[in-house]
Jmol script that loads the backbone (N, CA, C; Angstrom):
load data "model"
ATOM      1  N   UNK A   1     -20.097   8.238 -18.912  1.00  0.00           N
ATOM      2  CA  UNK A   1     -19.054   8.756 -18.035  1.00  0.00           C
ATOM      3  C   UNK A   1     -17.995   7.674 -17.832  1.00  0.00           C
ATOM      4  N   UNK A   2     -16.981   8.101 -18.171  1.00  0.00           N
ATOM      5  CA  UNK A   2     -15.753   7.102 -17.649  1.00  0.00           C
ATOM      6  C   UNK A   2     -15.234   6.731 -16.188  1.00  0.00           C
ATOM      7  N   UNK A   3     -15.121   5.446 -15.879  1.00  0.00           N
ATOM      8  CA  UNK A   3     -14.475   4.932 -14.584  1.00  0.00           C
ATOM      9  C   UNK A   3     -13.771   6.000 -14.249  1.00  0.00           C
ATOM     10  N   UNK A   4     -13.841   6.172 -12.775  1.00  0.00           N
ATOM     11  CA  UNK A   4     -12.991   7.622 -12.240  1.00  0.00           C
ATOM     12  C   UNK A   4     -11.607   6.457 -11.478  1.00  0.00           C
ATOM     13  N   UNK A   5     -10.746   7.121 -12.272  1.00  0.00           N
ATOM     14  CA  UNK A   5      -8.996   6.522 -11.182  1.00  0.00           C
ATOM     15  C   UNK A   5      -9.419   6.172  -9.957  1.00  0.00           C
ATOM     16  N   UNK A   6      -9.201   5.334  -9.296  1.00  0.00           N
ATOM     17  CA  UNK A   6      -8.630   4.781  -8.263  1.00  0.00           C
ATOM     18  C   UNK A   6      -7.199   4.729  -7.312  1.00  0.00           C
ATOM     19  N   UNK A   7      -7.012   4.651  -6.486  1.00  0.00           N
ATOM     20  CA  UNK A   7      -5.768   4.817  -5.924  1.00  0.00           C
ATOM     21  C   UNK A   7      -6.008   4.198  -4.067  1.00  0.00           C
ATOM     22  N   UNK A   8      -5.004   3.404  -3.731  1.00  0.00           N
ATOM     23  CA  UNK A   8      -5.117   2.747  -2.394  1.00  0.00           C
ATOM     24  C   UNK A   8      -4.635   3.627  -1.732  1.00  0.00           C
ATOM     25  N   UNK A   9      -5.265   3.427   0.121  1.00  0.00           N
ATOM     26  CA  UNK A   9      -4.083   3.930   0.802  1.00  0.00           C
ATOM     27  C   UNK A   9      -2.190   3.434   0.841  1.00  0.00           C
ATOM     28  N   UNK A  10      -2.397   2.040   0.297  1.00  0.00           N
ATOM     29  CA  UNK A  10      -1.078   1.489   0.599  1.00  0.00           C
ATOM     30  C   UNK A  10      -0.221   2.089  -0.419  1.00  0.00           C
ATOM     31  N   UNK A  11      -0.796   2.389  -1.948  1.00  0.00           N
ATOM     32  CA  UNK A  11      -0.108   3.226  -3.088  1.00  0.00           C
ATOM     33  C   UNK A  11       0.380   4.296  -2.973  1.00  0.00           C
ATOM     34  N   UNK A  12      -0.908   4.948  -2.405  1.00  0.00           N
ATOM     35  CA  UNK A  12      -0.705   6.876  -1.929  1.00  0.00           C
ATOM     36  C   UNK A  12       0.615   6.875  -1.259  1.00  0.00           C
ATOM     37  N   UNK A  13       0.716   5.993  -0.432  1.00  0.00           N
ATOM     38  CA  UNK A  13       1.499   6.376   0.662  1.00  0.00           C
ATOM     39  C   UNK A  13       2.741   6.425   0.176  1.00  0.00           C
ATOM     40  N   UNK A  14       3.247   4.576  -0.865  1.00  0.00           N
ATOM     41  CA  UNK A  14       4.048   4.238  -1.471  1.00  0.00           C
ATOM     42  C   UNK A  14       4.912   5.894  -2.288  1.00  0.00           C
ATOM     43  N   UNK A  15       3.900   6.012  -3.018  1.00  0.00           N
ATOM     44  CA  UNK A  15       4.282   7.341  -3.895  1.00  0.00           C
ATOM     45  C   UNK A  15       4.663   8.157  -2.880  1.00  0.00           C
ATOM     46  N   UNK A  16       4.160   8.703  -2.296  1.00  0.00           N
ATOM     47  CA  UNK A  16       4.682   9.489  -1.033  1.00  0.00           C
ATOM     48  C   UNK A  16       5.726   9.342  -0.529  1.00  0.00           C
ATOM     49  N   UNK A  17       5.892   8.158  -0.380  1.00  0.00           N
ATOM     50  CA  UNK A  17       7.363   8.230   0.311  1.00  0.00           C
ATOM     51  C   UNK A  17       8.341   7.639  -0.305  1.00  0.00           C
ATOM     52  N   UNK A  18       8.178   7.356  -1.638  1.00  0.00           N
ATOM     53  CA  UNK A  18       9.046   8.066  -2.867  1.00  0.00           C
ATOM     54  C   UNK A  18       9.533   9.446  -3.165  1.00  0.00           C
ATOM     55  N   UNK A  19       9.183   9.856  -2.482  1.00  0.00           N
ATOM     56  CA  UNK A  19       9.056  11.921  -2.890  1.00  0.00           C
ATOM     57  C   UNK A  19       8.180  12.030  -3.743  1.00  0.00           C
ATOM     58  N   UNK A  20       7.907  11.505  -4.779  1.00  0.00           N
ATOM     59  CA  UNK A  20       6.782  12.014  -5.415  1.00  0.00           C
ATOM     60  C   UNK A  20       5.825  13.582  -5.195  1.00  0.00           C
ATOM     61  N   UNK A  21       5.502  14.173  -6.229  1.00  0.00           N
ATOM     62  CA  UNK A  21       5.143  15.771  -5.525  1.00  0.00           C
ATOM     63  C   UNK A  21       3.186  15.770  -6.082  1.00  0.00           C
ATOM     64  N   UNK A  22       2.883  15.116  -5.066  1.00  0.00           N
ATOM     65  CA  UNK A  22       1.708  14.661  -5.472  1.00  0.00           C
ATOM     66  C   UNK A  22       0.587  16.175  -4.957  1.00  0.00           C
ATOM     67  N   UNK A  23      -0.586  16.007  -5.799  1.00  0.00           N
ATOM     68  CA  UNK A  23      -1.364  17.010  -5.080  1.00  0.00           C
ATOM     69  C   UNK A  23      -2.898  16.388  -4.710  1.00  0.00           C
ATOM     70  N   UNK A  24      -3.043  16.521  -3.582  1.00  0.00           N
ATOM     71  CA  UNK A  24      -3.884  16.381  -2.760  1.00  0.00           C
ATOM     72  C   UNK A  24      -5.340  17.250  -1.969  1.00  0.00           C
ATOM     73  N   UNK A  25      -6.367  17.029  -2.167  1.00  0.00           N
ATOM     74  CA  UNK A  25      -7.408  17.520  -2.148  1.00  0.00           C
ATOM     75  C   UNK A  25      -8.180  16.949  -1.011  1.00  0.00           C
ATOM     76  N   UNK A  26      -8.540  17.229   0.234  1.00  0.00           N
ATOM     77  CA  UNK A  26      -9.074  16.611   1.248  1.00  0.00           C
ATOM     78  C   UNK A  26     -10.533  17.320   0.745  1.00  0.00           C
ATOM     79  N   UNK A  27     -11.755  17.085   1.200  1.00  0.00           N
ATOM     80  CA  UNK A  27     -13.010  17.438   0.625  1.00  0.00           C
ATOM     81  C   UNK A  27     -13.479  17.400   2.111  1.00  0.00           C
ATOM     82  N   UNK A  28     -13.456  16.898   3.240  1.00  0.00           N
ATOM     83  CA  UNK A  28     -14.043  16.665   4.264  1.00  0.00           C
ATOM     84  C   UNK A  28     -14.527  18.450   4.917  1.00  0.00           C
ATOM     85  N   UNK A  29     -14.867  17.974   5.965  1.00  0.00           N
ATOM     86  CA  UNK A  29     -15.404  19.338   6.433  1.00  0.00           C
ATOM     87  C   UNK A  29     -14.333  20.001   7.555  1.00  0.00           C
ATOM     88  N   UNK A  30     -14.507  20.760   7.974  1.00  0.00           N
ATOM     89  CA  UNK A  30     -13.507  21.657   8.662  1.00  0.00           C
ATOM     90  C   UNK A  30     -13.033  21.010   9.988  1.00  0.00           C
ATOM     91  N   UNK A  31     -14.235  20.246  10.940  1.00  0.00           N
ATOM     92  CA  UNK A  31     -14.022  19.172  12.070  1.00  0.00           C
ATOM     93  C   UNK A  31     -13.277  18.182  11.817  1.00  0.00           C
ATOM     94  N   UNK A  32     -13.782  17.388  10.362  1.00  0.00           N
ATOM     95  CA  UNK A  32     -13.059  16.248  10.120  1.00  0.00           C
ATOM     96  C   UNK A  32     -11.465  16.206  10.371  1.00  0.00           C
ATOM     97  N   UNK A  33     -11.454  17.417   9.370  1.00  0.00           N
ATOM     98  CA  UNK A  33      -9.671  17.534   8.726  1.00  0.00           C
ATOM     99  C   UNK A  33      -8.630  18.315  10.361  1.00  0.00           C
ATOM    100  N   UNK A  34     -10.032  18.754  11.276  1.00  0.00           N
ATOM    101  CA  UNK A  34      -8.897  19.090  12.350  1.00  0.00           C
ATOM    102  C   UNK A  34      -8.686  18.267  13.289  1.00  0.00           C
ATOM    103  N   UNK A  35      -9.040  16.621  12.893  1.00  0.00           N
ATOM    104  CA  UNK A  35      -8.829  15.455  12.945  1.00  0.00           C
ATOM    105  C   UNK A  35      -7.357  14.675  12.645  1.00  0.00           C
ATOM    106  N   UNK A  36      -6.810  15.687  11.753  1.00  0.00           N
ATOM    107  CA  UNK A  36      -5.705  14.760  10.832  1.00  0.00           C
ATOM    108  C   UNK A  36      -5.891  14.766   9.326  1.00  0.00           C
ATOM    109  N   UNK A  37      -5.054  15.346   9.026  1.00  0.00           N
ATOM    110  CA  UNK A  37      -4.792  15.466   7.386  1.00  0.00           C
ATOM    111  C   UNK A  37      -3.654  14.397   6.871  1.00  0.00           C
ATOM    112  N   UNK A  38      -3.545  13.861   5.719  1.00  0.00           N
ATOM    113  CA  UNK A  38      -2.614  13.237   5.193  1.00  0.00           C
ATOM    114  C   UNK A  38      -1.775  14.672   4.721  1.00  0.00           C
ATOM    115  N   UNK A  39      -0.459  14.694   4.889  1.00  0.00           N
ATOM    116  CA  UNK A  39       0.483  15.581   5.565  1.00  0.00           C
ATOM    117  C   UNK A  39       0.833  16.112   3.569  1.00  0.00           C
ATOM    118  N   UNK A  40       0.778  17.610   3.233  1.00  0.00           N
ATOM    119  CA  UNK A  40       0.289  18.271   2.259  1.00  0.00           C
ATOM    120  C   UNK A  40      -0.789  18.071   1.603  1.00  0.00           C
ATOM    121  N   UNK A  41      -1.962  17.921   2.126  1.00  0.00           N
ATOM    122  CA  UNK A  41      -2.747  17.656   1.358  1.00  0.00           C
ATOM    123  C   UNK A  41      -3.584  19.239   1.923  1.00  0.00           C
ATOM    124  N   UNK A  42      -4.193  19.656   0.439  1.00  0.00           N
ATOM    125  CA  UNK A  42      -4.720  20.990   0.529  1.00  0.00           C
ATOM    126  C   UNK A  42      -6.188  21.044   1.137  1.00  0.00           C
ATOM    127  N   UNK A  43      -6.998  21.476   1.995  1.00  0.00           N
ATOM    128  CA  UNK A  43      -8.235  21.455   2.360  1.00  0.00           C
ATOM    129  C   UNK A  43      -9.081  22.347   1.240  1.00  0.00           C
ATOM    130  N   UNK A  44      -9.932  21.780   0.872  1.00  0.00           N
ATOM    131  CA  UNK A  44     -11.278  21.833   0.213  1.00  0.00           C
ATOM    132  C   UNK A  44     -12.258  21.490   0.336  1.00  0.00           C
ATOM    133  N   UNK A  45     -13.357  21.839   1.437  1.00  0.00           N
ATOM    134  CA  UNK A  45     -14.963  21.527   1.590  1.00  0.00           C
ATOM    135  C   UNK A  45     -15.216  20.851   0.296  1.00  0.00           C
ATOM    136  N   UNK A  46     -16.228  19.840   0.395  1.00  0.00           N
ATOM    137  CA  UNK A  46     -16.943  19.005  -0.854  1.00  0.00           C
ATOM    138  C   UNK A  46     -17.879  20.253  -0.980  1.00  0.00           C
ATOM    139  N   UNK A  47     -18.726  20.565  -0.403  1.00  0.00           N
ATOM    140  CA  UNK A  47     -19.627  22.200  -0.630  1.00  0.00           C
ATOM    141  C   UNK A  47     -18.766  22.882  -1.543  1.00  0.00           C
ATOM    142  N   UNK A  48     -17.601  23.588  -1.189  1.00  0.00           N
ATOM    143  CA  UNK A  48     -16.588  24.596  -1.732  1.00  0.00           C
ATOM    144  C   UNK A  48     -16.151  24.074  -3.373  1.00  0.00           C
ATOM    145  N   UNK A  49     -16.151  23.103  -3.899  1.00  0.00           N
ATOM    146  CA  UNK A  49     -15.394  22.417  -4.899  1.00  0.00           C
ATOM    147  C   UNK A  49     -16.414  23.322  -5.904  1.00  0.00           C
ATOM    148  N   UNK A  50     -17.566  23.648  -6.282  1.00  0.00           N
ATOM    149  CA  UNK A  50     -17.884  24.294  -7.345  1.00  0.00           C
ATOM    150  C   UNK A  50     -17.575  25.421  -7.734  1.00  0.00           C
ATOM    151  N   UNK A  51     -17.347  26.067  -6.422  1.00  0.00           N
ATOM    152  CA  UNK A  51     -16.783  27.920  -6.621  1.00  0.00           C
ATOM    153  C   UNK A  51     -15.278  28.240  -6.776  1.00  0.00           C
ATOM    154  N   UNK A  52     -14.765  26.903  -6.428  1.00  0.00           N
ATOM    155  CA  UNK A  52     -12.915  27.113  -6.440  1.00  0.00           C
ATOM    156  C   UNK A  52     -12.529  25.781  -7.352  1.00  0.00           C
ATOM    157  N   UNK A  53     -12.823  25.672  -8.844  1.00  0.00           N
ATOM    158  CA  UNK A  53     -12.500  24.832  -9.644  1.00  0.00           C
ATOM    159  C   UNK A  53     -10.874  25.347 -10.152  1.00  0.00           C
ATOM    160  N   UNK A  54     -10.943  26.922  -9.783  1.00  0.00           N
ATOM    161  CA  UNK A  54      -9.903  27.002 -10.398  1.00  0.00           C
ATOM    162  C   UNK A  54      -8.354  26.927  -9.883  1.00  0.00           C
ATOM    163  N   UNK A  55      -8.764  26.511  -8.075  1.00  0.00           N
ATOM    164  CA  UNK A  55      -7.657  25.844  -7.760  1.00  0.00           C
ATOM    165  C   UNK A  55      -7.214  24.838  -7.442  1.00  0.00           C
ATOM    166  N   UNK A  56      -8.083  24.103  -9.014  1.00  0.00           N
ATOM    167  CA  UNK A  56      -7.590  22.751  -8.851  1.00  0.00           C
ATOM    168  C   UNK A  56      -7.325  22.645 -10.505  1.00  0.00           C
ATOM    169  N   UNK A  57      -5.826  21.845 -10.635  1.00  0.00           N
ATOM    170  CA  UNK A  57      -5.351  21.605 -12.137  1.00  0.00           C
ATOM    171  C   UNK A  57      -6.458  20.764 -12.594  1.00  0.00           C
ATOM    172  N   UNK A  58      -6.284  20.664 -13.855  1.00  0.00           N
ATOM    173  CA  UNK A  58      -7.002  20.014 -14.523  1.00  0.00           C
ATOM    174  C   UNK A  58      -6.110  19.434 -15.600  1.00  0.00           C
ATOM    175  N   UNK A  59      -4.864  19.468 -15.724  1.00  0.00           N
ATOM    176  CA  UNK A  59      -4.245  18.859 -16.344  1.00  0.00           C
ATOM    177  C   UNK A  59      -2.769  17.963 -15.536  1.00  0.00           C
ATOM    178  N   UNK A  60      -3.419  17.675 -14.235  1.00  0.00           N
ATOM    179  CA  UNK A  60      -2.507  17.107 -13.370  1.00  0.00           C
ATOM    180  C   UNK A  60      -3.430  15.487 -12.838  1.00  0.00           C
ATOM    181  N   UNK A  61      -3.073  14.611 -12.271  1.00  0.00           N
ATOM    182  CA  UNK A  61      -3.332  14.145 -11.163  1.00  0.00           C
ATOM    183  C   UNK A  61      -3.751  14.773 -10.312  1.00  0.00           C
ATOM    184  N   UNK A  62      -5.016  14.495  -9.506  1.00  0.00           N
ATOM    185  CA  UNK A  62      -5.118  15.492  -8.259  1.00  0.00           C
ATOM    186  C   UNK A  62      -6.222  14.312  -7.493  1.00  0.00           C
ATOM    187  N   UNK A  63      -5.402  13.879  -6.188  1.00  0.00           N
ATOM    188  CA  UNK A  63      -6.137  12.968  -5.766  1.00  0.00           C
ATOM    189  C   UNK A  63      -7.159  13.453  -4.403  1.00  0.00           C
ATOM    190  N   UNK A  64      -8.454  13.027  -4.375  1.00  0.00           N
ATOM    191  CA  UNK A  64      -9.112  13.655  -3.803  1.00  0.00           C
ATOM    192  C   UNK A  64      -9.286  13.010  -2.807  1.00  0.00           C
ATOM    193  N   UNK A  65      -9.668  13.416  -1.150  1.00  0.00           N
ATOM    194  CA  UNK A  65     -10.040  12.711  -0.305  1.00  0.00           C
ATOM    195  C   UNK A  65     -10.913  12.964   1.000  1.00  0.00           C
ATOM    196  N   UNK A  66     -11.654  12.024   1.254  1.00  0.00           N
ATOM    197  CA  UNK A  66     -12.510  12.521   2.192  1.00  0.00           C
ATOM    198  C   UNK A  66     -12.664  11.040   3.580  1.00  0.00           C
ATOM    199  N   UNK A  67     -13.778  10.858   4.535  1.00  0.00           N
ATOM    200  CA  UNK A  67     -13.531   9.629   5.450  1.00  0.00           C
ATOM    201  C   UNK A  67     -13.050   8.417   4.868  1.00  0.00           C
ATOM    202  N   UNK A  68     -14.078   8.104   3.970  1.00  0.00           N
ATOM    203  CA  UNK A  68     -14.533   6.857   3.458  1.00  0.00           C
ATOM    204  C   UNK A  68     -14.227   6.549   1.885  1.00  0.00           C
ATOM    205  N   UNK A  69     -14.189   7.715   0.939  1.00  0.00           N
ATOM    206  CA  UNK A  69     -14.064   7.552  -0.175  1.00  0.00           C
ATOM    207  C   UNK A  69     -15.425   7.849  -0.531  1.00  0.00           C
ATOM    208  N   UNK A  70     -16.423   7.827  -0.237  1.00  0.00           N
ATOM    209  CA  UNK A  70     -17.654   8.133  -1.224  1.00  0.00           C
ATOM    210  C   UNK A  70     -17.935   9.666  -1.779  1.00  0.00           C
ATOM    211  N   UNK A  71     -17.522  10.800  -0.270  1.00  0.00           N
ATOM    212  CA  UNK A  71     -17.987  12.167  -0.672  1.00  0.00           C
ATOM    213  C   UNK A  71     -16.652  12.536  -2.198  1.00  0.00           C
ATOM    214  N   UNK A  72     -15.506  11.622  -2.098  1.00  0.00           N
ATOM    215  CA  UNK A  72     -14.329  11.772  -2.485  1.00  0.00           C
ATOM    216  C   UNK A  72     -15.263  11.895  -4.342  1.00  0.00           C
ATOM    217  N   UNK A  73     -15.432  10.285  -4.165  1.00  0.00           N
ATOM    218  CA  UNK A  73     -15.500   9.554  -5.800  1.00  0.00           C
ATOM    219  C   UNK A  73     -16.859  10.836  -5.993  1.00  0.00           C
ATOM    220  N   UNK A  74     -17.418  11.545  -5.399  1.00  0.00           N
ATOM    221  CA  UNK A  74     -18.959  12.353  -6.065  1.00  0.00           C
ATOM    222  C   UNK A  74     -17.894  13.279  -6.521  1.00  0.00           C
ATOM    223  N   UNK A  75     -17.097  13.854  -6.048  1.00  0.00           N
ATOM    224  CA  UNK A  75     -16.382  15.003  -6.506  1.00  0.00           C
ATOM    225  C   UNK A  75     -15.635  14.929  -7.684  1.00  0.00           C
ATOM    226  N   UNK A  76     -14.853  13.586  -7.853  1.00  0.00           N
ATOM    227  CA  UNK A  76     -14.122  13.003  -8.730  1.00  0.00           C
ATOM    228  C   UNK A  76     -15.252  13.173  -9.986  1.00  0.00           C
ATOM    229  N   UNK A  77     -16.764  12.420  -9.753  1.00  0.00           N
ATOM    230  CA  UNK A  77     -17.308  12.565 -10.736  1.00  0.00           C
ATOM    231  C   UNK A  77     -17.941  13.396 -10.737  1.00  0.00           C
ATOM    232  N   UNK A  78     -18.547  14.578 -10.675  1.00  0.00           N
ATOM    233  CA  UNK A  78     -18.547  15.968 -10.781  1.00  0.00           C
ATOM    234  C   UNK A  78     -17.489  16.463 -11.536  1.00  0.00           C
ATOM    235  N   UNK A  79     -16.443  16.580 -11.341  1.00  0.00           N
ATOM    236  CA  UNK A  79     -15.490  17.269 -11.638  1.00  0.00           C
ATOM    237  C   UNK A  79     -15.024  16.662 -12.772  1.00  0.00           C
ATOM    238  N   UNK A  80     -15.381  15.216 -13.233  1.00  0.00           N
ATOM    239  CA  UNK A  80     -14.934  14.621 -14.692  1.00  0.00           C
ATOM    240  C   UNK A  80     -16.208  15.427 -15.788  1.00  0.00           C
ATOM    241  N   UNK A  81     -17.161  15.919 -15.637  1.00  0.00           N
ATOM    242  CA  UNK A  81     -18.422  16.061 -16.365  1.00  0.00           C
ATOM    243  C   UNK A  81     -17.281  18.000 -16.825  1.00  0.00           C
ATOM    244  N   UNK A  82     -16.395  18.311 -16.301  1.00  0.00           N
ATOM    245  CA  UNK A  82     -15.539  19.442 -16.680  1.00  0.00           C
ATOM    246  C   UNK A  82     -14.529  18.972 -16.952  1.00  0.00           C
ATOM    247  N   UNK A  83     -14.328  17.912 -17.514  1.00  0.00           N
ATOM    248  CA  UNK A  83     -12.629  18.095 -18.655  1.00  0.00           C
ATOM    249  C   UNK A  83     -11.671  17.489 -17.489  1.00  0.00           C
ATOM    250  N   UNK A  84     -11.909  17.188 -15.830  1.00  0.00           N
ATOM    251  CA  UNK A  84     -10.830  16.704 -15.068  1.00  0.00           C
ATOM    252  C   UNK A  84     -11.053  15.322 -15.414  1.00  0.00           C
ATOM    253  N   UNK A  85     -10.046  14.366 -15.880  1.00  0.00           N
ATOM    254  CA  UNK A  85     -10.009  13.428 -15.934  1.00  0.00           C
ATOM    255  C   UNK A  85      -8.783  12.381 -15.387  1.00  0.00           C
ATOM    256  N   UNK A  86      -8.419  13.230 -14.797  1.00  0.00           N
ATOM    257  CA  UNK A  86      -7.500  12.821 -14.059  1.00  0.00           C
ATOM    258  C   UNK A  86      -7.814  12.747 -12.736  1.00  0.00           C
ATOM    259  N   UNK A  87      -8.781  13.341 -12.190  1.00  0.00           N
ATOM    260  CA  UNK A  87      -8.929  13.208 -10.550  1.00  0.00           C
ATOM    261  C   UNK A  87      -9.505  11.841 -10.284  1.00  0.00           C
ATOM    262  N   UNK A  88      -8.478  11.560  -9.349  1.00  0.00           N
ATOM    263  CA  UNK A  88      -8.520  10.027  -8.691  1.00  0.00           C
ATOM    264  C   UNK A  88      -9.030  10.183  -7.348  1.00  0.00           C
ATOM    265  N   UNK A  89      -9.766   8.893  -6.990  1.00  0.00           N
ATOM    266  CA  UNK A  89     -10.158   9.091  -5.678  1.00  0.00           C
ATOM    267  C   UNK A  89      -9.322   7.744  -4.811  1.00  0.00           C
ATOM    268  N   UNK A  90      -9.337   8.609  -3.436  1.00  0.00           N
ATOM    269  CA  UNK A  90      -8.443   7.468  -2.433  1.00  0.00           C
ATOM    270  C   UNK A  90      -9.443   6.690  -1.800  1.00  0.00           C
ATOM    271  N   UNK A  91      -9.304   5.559  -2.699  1.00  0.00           N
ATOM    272  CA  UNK A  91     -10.477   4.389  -2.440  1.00  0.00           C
ATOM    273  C   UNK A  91     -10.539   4.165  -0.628  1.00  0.00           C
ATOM    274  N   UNK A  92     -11.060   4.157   0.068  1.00  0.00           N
ATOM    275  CA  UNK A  92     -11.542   4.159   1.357  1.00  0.00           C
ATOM    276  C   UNK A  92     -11.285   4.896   2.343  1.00  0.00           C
ATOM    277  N   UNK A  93     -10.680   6.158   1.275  1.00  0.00           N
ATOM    278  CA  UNK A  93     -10.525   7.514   2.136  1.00  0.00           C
ATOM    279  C   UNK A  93      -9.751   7.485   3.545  1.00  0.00           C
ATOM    280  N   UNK A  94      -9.757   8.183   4.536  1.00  0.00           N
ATOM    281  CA  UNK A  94      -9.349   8.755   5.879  1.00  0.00           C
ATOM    282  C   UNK A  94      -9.243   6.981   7.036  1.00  0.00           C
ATOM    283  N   UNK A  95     -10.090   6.345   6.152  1.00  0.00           N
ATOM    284  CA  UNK A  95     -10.559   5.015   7.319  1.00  0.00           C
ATOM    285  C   UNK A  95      -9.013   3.995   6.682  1.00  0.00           C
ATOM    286  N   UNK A  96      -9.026   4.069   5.498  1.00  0.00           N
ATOM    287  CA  UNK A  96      -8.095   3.250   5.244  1.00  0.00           C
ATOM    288  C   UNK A  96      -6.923   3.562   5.346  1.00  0.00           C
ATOM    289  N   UNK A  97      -6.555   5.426   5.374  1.00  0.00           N
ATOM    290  CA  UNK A  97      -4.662   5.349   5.533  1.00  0.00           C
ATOM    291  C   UNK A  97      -4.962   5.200   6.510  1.00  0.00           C
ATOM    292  N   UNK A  98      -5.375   5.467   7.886  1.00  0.00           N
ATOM    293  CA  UNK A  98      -5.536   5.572   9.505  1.00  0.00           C
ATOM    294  C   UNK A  98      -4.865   3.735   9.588  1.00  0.00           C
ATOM    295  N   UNK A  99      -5.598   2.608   9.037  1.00  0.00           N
ATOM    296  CA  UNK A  99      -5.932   1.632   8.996  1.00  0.00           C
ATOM    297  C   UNK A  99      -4.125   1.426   8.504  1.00  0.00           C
ATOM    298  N   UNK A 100      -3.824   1.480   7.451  1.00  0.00           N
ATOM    299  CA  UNK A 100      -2.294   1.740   6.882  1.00  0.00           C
ATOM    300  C   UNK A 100      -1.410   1.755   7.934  1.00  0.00           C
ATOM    301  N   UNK A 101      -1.436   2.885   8.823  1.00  0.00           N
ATOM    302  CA  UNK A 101      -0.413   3.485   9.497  1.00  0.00           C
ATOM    303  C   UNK A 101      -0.174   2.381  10.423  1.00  0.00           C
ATOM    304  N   UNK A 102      -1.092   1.340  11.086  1.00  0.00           N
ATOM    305  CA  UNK A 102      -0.901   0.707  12.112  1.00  0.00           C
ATOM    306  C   UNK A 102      -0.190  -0.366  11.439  1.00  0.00           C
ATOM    307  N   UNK A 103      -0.227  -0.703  10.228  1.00  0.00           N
ATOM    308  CA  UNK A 103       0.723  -1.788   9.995  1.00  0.00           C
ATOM    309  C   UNK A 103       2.255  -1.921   9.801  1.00  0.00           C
TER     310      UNK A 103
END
end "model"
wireframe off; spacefill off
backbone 0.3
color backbone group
């Protein structure tokens, strides 16, 4: 299996506020995300990701995210074992843009 992409909060953001038309995959659970979403990013249960593959490109970037980055990178690799090889995960997830914003 190949290294799954990587991506910082300080990058994400960078691109972001470039305009960049990035697509975004939160994986967390329904409590988490009514916590705070990184602002377009589409909600998707980590549960939900096997039954709705098909609304996610597979020939795009599609960066995935969850607290911490771990439920993120399982999905990332799951989802590489089907032809996505592009899904990147936001290395320390929800803890690190939060962490971002204050600087």
């Amino acid at each position: 299996m190949n290294d799954i992409p990587q991506i910082t909060a300080q990058e994400l953001r960078l691109r972001l506020e470039t305009g960049e038309n990035l697509i975004l995959i939160d994986v967390r659970e329904d409590e988490e995300v009514a916590l705070g979403m990184i602002p377009g990013a589409q909600h998707i249960p980590m549960g939900e990701i096997p039954q709705r593959t098909e609304d996610i490109p597979a020939d795009a970037e599609v960066i995935f995210i969850c607290r911490s980055g771990a439920r993120s990178q399982r999905v990332c690799e799951y989802l590489q074992q089907f032809g996505y090889n592009t899904a990147t995960n936001l290395s320390g997830g929800m803890i690190e843009w939060n962490e971002t914003l204050e600087d």
